[in-house]
N, C-alpha and C positions, 0 to 999 in steps of 0.2 A: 651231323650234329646241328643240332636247332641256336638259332640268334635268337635273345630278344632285344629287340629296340626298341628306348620307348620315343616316341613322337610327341612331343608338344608343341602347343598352338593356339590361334584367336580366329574366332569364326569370321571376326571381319578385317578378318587379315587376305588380301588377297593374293602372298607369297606362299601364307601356309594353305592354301585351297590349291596353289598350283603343284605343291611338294607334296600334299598327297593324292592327287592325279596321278605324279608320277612313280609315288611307289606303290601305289593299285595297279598300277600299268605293268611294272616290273617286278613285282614281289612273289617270289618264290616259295614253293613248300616247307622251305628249312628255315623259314624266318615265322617269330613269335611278335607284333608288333602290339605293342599297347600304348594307347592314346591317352593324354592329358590334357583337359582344354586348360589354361589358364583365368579363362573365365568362372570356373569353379575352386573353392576352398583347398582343396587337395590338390589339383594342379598348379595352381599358386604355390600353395605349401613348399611341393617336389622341388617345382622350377627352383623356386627361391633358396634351396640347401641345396640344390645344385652349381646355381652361382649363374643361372639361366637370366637376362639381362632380356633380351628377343629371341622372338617367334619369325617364322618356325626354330625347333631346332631338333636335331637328332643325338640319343644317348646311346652308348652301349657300353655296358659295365662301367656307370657311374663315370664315363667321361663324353664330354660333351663334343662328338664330331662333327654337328653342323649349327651356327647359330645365324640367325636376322636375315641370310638369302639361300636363295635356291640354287645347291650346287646339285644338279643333273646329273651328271659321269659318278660322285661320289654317290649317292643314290643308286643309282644302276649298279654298282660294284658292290654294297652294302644290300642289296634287295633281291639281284638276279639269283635264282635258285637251280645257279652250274652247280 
């Protein structure tokens, strides 16, 4: 069964350049990830009726499991495609 995540972020953020390093690195076939920069209209929009405060941060099914750092192992758990 396929995840989607969605990933949000700021390009000059350099936590969220490191958090998606590492789920390029570890992202599996059964995951659907879609990005949102914050720096555009609809990314803004999202984060903000999400209740998204900072970047990075990671969603899935409208709840917010990673916000403002880089949790690694949560990532790898969330990404690996066992």
């Amino acid at each position: 069964m396929e995840k989607l995540i969605e990933f949000y972020y700021s390009n000059t953020c350099p936590n969220c350049h490191r958090a998606r390093k590492k789920i390029m690195e570890v992202m599996g076939d059964n995951v659907i990830l879609k990005e949102f920069s914050i720096e555009s209209e609809m990314g803004r929009r999202k984060a903000h009726e999400l209740g998204i405060w900072s970047v990075p941060a990671l969603v899935m099914d409208g709840e917010i499991l990673m916000e403002g750092e880089v949790d690694e192992k949560l990532i790898e758990r969330l990404f690996r495609g066992d």
